[in-house]
Backbone of each chain as ProteinMPNN parsed JSONL, in Angstrom:
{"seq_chain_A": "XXXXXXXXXXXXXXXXXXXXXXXXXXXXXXXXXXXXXXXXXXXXXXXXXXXXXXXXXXXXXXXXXXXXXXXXXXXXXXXXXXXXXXXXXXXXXXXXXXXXXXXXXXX", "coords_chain_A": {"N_chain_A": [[28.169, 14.787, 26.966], [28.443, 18.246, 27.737], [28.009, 21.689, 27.76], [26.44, 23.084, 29.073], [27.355, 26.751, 29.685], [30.745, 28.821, 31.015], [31.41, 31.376, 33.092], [33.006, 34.668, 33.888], [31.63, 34.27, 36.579], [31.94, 31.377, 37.57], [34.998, 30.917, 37.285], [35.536, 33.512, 39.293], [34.194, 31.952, 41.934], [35.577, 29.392, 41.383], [38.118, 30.335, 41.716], [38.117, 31.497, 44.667], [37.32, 29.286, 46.266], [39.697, 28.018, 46.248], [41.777, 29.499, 46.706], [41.694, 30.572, 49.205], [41.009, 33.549, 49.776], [39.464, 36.445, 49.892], [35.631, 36.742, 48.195], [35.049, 38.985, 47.096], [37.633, 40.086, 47.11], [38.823, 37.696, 44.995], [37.636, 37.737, 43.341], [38.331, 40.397, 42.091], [41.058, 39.486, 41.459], [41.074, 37.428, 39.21], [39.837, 39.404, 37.084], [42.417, 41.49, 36.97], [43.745, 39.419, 36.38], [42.843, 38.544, 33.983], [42.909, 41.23, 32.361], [45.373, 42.06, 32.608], [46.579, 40.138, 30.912], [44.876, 40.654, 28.491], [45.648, 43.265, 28.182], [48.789, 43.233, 27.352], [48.151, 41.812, 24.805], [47.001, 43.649, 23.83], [49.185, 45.77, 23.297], [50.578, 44.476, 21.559], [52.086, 42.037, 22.106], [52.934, 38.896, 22.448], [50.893, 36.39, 24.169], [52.163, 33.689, 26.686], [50.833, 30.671, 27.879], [51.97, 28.081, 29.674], [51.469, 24.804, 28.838], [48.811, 25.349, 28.497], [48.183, 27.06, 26.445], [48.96, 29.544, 23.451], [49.02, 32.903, 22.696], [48.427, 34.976, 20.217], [49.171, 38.093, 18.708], [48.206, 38.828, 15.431], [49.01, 40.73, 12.111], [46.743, 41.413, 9.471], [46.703, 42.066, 5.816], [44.895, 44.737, 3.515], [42.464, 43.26, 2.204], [40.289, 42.271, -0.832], [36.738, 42.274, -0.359], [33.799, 40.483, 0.073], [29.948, 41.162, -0.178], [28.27, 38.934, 0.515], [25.595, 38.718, 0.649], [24.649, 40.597, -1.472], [26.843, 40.936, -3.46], [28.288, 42.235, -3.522], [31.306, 44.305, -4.018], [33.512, 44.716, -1.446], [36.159, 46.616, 0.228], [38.273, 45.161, 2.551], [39.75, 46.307, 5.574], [43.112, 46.732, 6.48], [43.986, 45.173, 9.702], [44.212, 43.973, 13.029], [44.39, 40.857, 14.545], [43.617, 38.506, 16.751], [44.611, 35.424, 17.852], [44.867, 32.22, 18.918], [46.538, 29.742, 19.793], [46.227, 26.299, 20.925], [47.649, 24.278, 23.642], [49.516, 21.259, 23.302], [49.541, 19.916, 25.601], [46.324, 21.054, 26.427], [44.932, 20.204, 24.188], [44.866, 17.634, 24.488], [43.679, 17.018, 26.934], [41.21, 17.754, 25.821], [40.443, 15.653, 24.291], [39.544, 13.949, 26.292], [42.789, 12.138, 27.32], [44.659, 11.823, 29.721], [47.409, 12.966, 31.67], [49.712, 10.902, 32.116], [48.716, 9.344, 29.967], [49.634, 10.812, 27.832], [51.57, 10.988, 24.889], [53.142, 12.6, 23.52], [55.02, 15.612, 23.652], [55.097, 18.953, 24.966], [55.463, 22.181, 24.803]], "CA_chain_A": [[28.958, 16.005, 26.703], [28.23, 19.285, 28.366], [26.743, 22.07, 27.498], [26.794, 24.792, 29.706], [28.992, 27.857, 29.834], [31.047, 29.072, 31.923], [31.126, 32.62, 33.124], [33.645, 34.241, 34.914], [31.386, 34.567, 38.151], [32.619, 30.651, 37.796], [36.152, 31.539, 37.638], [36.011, 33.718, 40.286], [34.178, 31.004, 42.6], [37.155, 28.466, 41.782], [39.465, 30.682, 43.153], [37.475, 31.86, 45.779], [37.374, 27.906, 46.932], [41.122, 26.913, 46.064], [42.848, 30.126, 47.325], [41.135, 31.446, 50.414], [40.866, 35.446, 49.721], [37.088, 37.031, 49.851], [34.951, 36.568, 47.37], [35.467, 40.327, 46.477], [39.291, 40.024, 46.442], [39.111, 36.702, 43.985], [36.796, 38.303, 41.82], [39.164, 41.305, 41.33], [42.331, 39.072, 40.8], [40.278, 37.23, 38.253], [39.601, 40.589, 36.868], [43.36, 41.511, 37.018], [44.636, 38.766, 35.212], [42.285, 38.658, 32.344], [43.413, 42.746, 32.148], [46.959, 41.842, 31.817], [46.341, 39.627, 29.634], [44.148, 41.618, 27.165], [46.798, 44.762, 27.743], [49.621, 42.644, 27.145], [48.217, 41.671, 23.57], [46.76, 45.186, 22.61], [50.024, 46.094, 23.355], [51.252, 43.489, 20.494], [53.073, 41.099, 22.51], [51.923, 37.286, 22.749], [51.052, 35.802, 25.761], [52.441, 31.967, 26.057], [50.705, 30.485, 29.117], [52.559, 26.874, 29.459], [50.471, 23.707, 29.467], [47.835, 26.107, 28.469], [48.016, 27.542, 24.793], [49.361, 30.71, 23.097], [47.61, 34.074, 22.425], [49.271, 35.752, 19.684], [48.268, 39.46, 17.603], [48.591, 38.866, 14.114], [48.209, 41.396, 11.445], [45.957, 41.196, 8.245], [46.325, 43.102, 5.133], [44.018, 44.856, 3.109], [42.245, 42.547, 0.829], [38.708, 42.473, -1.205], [35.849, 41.035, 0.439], [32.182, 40.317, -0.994], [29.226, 41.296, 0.513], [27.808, 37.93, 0.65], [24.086, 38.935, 0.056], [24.643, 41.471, -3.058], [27.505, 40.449, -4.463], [28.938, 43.81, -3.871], [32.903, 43.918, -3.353], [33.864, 46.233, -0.482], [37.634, 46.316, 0.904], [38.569, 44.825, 4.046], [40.872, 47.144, 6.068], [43.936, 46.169, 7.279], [43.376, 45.278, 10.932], [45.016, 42.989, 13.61], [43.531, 39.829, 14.825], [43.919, 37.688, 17.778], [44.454, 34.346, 17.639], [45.202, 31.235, 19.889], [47.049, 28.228, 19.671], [46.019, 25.883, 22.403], [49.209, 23.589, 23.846], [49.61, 19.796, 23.259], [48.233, 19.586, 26.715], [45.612, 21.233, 26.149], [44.374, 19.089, 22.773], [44.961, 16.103, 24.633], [43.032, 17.068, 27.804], [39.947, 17.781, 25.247], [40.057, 14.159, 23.565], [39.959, 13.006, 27.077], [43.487, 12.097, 27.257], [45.62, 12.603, 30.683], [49.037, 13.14, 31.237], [50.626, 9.563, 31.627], [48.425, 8.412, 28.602], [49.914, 11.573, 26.437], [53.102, 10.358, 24.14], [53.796, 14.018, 22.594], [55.52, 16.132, 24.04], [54.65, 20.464, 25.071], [55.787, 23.635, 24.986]], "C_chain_A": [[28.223, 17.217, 27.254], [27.448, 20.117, 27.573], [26.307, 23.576, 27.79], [28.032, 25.552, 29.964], [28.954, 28.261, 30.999], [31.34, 30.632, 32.042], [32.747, 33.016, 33.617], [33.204, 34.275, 36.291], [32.228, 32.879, 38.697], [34.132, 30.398, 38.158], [36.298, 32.11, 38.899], [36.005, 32.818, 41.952], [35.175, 30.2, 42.641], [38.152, 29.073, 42.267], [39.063, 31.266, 44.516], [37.746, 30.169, 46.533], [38.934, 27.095, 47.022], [41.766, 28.112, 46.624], [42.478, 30.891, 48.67], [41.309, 32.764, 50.772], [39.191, 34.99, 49.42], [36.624, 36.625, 48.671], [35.113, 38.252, 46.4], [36.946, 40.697, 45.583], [39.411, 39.151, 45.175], [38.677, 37.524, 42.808], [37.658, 39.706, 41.103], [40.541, 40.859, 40.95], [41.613, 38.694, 39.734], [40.36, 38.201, 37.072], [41.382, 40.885, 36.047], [44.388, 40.992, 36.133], [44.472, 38.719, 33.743], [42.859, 40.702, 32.076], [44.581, 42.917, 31.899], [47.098, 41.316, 31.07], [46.184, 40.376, 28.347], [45.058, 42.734, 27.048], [48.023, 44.514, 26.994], [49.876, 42.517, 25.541], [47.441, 42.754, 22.715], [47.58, 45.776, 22.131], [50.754, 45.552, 21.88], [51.965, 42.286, 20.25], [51.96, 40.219, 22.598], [52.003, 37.251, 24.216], [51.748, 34.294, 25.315], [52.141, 31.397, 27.382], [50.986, 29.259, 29.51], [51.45, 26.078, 29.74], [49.136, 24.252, 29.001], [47.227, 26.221, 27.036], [48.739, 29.336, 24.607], [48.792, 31.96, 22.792], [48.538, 34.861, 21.317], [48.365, 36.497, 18.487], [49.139, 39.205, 15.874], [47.702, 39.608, 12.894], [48.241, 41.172, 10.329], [46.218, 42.547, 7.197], [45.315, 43.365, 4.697], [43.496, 43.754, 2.192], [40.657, 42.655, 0.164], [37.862, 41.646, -0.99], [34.555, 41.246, -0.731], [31.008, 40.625, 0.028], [28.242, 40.257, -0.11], [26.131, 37.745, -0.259], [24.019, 39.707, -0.92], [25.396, 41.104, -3.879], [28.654, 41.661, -4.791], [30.727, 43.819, -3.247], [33.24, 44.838, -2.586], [35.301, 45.746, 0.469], [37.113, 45.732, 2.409], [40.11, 45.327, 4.42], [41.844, 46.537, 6.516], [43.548, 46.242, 8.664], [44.586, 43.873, 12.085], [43.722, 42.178, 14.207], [44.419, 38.15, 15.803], [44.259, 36.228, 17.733], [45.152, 33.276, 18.878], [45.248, 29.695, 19.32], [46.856, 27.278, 21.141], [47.442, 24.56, 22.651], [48.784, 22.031, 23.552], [48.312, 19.244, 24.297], [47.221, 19.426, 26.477], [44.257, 20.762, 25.299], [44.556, 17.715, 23.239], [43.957, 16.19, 25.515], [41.214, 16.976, 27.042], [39.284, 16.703, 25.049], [40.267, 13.567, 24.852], [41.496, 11.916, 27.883], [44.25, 12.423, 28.55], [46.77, 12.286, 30.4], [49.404, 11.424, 31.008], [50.165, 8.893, 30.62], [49.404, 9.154, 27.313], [51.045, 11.5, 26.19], [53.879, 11.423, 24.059], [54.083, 15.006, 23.694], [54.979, 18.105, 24.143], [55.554, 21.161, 24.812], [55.883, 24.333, 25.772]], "O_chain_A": [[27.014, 17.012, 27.138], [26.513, 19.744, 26.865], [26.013, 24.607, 27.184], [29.178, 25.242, 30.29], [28.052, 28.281, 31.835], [31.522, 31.185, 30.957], [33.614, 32.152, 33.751], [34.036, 34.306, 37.198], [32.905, 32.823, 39.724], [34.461, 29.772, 39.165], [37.017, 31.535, 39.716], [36.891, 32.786, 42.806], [35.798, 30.087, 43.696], [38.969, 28.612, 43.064], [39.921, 31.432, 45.383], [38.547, 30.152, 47.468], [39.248, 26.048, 47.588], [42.685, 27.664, 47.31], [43.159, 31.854, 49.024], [41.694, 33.126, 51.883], [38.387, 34.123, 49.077], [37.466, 36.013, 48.014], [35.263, 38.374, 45.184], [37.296, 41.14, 44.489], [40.025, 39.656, 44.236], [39.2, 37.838, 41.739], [37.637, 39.989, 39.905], [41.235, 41.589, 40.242], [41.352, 39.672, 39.032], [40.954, 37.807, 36.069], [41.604, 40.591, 34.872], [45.315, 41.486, 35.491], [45.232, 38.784, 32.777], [43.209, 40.809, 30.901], [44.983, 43.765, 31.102], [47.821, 41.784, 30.19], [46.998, 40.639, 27.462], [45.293, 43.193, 25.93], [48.401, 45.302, 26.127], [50.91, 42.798, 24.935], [47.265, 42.82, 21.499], [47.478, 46.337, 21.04], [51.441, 46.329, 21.217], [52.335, 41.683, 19.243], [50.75, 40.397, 22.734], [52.723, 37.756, 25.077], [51.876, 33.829, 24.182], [53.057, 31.517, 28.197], [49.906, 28.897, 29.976], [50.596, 26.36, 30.58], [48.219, 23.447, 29.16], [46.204, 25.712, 26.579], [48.928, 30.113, 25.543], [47.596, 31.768, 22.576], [49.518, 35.409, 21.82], [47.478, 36.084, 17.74], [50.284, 39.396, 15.463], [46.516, 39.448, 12.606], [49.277, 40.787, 9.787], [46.034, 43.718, 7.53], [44.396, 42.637, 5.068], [44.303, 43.367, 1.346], [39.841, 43.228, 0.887], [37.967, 40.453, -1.275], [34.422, 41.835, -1.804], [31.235, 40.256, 1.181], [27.508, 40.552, -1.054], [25.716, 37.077, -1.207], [22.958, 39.477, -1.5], [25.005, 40.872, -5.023], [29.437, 41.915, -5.707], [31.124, 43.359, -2.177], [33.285, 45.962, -3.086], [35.397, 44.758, 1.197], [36.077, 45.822, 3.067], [41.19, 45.009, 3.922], [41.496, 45.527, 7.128], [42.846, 47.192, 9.01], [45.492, 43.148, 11.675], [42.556, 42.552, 14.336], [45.266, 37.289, 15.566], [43.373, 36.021, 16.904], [45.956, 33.75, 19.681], [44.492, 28.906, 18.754], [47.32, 27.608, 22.232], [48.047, 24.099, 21.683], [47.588, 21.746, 23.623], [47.206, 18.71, 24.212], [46.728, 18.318, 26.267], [43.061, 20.874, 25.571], [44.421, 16.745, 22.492], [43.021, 15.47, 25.168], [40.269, 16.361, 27.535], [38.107, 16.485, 25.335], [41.098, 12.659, 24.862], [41.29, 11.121, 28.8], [44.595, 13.604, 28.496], [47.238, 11.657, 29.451], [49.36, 10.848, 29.921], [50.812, 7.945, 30.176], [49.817, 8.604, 26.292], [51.832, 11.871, 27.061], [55.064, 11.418, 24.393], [53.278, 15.125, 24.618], [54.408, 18.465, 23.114], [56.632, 20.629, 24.547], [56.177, 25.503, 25.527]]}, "seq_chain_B": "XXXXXXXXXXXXXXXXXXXXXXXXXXXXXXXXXXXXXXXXXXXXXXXXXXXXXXXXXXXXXXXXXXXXXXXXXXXXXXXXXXXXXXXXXXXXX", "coords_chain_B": {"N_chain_B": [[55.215, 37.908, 26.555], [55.446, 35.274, 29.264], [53.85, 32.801, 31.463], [55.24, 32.767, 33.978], [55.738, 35.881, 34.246], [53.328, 37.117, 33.678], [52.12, 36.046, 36.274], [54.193, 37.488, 38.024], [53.745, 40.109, 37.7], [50.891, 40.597, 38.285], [51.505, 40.164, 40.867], [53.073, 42.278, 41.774], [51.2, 44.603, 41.405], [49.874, 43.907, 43.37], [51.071, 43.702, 46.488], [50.141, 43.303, 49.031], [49.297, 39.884, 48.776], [51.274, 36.398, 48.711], [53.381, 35.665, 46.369], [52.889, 32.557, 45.876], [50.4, 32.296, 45.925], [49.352, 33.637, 43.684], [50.359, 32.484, 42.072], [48.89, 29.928, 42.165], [46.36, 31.13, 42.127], [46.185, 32.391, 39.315], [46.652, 29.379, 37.726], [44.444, 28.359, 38.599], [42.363, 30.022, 37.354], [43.38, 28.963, 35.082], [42.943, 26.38, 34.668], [40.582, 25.585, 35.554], [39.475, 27.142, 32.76], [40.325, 24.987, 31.096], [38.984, 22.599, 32.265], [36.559, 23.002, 32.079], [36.444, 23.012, 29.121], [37.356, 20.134, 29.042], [34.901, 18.785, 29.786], [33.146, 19.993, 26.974], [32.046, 21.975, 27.129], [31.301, 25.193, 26.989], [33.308, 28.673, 27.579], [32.769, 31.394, 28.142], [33.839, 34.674, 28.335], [33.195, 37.832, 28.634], [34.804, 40.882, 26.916], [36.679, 39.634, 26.666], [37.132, 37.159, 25.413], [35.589, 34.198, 23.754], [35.726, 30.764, 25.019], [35.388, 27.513, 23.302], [34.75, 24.022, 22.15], [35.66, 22.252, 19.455], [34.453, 19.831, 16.999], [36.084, 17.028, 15.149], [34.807, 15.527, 12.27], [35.432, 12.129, 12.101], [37.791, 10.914, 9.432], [39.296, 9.1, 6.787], [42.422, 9.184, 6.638], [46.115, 9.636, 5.508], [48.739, 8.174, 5.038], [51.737, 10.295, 5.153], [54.025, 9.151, 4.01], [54.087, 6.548, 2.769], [51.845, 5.969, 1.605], [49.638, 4.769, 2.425], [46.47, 4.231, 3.702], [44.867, 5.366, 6.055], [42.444, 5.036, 8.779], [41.381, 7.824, 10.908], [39.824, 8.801, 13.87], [37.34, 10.291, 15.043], [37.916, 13.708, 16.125], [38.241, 16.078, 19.094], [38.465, 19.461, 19.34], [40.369, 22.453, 21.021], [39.003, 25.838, 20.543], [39.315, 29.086, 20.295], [37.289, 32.308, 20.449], [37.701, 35.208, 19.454], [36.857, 38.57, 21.549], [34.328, 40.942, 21.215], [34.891, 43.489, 22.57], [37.29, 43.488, 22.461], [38.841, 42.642, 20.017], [38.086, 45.226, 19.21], [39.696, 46.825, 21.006], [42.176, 45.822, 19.807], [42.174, 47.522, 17.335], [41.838, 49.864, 17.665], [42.536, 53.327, 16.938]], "CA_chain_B": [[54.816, 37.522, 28.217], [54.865, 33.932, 29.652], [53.155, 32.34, 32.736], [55.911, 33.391, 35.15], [55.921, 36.981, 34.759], [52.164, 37.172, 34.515], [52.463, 36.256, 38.181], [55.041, 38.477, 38.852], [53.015, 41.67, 36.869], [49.764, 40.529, 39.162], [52.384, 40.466, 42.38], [53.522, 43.775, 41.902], [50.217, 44.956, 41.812], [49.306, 43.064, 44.741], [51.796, 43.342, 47.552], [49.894, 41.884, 50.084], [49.694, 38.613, 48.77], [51.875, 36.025, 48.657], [53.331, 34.561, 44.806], [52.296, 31.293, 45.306], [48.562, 32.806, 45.764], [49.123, 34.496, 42.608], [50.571, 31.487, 41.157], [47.29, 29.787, 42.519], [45.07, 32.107, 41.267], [46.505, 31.615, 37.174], [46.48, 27.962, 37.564], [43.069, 28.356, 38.784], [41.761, 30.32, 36.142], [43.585, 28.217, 33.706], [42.839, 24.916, 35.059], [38.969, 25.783, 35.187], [38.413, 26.807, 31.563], [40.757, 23.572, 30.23], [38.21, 21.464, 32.735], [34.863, 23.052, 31.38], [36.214, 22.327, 27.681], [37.567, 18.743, 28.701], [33.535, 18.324, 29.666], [32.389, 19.925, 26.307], [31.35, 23.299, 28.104], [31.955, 27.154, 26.645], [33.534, 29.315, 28.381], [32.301, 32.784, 28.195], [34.666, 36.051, 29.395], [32.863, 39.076, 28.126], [35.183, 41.431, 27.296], [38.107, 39.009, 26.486], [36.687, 36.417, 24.274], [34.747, 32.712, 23.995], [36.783, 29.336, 24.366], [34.737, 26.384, 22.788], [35.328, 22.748, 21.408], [34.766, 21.803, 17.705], [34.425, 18.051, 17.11], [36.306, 17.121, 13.691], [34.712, 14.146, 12.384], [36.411, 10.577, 11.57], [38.102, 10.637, 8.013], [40.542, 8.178, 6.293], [43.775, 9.618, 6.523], [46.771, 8.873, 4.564], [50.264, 8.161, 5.857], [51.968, 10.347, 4.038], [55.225, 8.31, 3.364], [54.028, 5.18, 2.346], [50.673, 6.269, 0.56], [48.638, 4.139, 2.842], [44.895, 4.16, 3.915], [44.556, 4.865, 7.609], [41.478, 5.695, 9.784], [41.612, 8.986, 11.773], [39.177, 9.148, 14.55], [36.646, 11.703, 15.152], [38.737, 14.248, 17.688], [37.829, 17.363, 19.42], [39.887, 20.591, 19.264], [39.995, 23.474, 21.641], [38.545, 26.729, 20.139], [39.045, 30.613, 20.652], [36.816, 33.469, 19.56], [38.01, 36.91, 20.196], [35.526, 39.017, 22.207], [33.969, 41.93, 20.993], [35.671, 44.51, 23.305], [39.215, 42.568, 22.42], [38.854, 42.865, 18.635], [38.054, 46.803, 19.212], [40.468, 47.686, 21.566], [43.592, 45.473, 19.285], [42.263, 48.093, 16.101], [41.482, 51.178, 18.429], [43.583, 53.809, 16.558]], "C_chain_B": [[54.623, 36.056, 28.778], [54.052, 33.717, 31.223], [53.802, 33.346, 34.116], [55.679, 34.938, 35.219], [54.795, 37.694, 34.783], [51.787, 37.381, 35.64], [53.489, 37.162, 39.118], [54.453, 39.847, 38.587], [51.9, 41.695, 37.986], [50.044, 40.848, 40.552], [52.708, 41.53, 42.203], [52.68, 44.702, 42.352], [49.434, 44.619, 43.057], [49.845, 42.56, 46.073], [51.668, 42.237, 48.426], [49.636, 40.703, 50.072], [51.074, 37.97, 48.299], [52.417, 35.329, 46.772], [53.346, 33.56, 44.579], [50.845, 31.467, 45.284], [48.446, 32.793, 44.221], [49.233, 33.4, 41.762], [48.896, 30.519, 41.197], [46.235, 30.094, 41.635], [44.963, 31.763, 39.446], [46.101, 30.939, 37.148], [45.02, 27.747, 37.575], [42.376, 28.737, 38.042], [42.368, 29.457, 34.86], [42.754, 27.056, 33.389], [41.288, 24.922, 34.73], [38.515, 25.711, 33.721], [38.894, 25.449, 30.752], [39.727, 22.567, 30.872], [37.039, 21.479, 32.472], [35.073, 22.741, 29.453], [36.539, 21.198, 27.685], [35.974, 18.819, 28.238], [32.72, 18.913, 28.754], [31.632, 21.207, 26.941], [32.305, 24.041, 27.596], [32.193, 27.829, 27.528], [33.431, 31.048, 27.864], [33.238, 33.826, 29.082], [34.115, 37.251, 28.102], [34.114, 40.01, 27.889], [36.663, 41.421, 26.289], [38.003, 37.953, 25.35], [35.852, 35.099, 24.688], [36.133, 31.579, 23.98], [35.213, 28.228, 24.372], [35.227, 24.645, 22.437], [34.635, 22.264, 20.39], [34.87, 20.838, 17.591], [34.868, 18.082, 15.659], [36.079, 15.806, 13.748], [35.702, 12.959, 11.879], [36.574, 11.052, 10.104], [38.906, 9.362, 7.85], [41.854, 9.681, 5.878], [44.579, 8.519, 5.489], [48.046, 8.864, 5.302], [51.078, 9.012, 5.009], [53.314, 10.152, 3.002], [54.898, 7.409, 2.403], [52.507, 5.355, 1.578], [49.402, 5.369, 1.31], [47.575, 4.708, 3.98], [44.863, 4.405, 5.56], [43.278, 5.566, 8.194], [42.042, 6.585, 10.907], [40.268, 8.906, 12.339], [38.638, 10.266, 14.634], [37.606, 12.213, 16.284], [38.252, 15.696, 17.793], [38.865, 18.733, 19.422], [39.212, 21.81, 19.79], [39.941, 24.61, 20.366], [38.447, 28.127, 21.115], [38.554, 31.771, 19.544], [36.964, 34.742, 20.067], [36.661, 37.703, 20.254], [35.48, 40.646, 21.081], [34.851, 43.203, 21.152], [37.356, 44.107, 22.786], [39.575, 42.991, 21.079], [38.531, 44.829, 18.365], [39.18, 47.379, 19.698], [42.092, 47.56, 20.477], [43.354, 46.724, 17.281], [41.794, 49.319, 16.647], [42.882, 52.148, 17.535], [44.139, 53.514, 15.305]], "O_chain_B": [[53.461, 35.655, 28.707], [53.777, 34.683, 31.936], [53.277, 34.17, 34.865], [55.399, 35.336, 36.349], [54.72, 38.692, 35.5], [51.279, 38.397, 36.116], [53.557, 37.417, 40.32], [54.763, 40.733, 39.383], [51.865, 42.718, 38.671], [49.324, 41.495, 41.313], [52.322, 41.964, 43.288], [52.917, 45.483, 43.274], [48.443, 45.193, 43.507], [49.474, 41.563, 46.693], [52.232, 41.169, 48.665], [49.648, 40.127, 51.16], [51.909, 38.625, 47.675], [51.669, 34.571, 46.154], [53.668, 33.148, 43.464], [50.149, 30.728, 44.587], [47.639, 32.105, 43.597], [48.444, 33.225, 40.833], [48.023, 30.553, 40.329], [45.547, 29.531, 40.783], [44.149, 31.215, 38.702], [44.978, 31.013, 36.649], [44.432, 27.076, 36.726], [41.477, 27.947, 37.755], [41.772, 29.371, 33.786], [42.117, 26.767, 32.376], [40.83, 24.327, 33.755], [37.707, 24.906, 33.258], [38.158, 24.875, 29.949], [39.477, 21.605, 30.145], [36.319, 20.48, 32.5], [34.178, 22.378, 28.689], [36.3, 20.627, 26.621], [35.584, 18.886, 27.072], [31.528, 18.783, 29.031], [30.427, 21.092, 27.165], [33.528, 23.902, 27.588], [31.41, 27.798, 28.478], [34.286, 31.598, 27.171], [33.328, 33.771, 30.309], [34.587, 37.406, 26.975], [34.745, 39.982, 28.946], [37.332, 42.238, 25.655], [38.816, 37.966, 24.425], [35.479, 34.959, 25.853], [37.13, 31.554, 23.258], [34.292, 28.218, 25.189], [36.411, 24.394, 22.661], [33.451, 21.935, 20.318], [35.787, 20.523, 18.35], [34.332, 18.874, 14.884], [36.558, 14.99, 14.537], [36.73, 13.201, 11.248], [35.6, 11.556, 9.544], [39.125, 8.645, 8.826], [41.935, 10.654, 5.129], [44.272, 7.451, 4.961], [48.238, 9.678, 6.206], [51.23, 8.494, 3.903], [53.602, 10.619, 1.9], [55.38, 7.464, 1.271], [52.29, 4.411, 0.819], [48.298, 5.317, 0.768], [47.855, 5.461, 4.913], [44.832, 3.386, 6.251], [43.187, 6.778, 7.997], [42.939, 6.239, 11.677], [39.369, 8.925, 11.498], [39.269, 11.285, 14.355], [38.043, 11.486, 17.176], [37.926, 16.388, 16.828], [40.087, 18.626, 19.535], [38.118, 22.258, 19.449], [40.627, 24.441, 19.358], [37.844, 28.294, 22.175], [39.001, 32.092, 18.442], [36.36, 35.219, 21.028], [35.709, 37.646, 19.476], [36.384, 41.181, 20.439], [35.395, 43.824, 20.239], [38.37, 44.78, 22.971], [40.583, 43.685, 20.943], [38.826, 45.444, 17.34], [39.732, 48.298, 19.092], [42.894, 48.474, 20.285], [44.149, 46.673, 16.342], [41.182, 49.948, 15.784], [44.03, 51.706, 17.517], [45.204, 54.029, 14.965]]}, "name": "protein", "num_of_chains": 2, "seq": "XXXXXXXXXXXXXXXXXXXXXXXXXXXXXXXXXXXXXXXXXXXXXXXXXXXXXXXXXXXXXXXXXXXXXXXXXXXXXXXXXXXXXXXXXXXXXXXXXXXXXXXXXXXXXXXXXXXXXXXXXXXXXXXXXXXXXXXXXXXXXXXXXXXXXXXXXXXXXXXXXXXXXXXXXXXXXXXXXXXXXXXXXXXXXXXXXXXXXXXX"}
């Protein structure tokens, strides 16, 4: 099992090697997409990237937290919070799993 | 927002290429971090967040019609941690 992370200088290398733009250009699509992305869901809207997984902003009310080490109770603000559902695919590709082995069906 | 208009938001911005590039390009960034968490590899985007894989170990499951005993395999499950910058900007305001 692996081990090492991945950056995006990696990212931008794979598309640098699979789409033949500069190394400059990849690295600012790269760039680009993760930026629509992230605007997309500051904005409030989900992403849903097929085959992929979901990105969706979901917001938290206030409720009372603990400060772990005292014991001291101090609110927790309402706030929004990101979250991701990853696709069928996705959870199959992890457990090793390719397509013509996977039964269940996507999104 | 789904896949498609991703690529069409990135094409707008990006005349001079073509939208199967663009399509390209997604796939490519997709395809990459699903192939560094098949192999058990984090993927790091400053900015934007972590993707990981958590290993849930083997239990006994239960069916839960028939009340019976079954073994569930240890299985892995993709993981996202919202970045720093991501979790600021979605409570900015």
């Amino acid at each position: 099992m692996g081990g090492k992370t991945v950056t995006r200088a990696d990212l931008c290398e794979a598309v640098y090697q699979n789409v033949g733009l500069s190394r400059t250009e990849s690295a600012e699509l790269v760039e680009a997409v993760l930026r629509e992305i992230s605007d997309c869901l500051v904005s409030g809207e989900s992403v849903k990237l097929s085959s992929f997984g979901t990105f969706n902003v979901r917001s938290k009310t206030e409720r009372i937290g603990r400060n772990p080490k005292t014991g001291e109770e101090v609110p927790i603000l309402p706030r929004r919070v990101l979250v991701f559902k990853p696709s069928n695919v996705l959870k199959d590709h992890v457990n090793g799993i390719t397509g013509s082995e996977a039964a269940g069906e996507d999104d | 927002m789904i896949k498609s208009e991703l690529v069409q938001r990135i094409a707008a911005q990006n005349p001079h290429l073509y939208q199967r590039d663009i399509e390209n390009i997604v796939n490519t960034i997709l395809d990459t971090i699903a192939g560094a968490m098949a192999s058990g590899d984090r993927v790091e985007l400053r900015g934007f967040g972590a993707f990981s894989v958590k290993s849930r170990p083997a239990r006994i499951g239960r069916n839960p019609r028939t009340g019976e005993k079954v073994e569930v395999e240890e299985k892995h499950v993709p993981f996202f941690k919202t970045g720093k910058e991501m979790r600021e900007r979605l409570n900015a305001g």
